[in-house]
C-alpha positions, 0 to 999 in steps of 0.5 A: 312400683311406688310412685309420685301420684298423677291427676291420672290416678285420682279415679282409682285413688278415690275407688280404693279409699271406698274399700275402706272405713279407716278414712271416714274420722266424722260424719262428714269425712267418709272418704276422700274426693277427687277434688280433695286429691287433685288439690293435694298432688298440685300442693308443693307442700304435699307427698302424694304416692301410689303403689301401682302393678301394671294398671292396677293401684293398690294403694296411696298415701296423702300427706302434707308439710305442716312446717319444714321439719313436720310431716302429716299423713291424712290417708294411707290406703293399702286395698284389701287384698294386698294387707299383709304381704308388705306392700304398706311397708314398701309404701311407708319406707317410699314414703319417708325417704321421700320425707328425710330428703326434704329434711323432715324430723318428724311424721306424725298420722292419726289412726282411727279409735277401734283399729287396734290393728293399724295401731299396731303395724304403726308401732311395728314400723317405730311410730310411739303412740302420741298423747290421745286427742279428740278431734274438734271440727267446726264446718263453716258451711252448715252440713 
């Protein structure tokens, strides 16, 4: 089942993001946190969803409303041993009914640099690749 995410899954969210190195973009950014994800499933702007079976979540998506017509993704997390069996797929297609229901013309993510593969089921799915960026940061606590 594909669903709105709780405050109640925000434990499990957190533990499948630890599977992962996809999410860790900086030094300081190597995974997401509980704090991070309850803001977001409180934030009206953001689209929160998670794949569960039965009690066990098997992945998530976090995105949030940068302008009523434009959609960013920050995490999409499938655990491992669901990769290729379609569940991102169901995810994603969750994910932008979800988008085109709030009247969104575009949704736009990053994939991390050295993942030749998510790039690639990104495009499968009809994402372009955008122009390359790198991405700037200025912390404002000192790290």
């Amino acid at each position: 089942m594909i669903r709105e995410a709780t405050v109640e899954d925000v434990p499990r969210m957190v533990d499948c993001s630890r599977l992962t190195d996809r999410l860790e973009m900086s030094r300081f950014t190597r995974d997401i946190d509980e704090d991070e994800l309850r803001f977001w499933i409180s934030d009206p702007r953001a689209i929160v969803i998670v794949a569960v079976h039965e009690l066990e979540l098997l992945g998530y998506a976090v995105g949030f409303c940068v302008s009523p017509t434009w959609f960013f993704f920050d995490a999409f997390v499938v655990v491992p041993d669901m990769r290729k069996r379609g569940l991102g797929r169901k995810m994603y297609a969750h994910l932008r009914r979800k988008c085109q229901s709030r009247g969104i013309e575009l949704i736009q993510g990053l994939v991390k640099d050295g993942h030749p593969e998510t790039l690639n089921y990104w495009k499968k799915l009809g994402f372009e690749e955008g122009h390359k960026c790198i991405w700037v940061e200025d912390w404002l606590d000192e790290r």
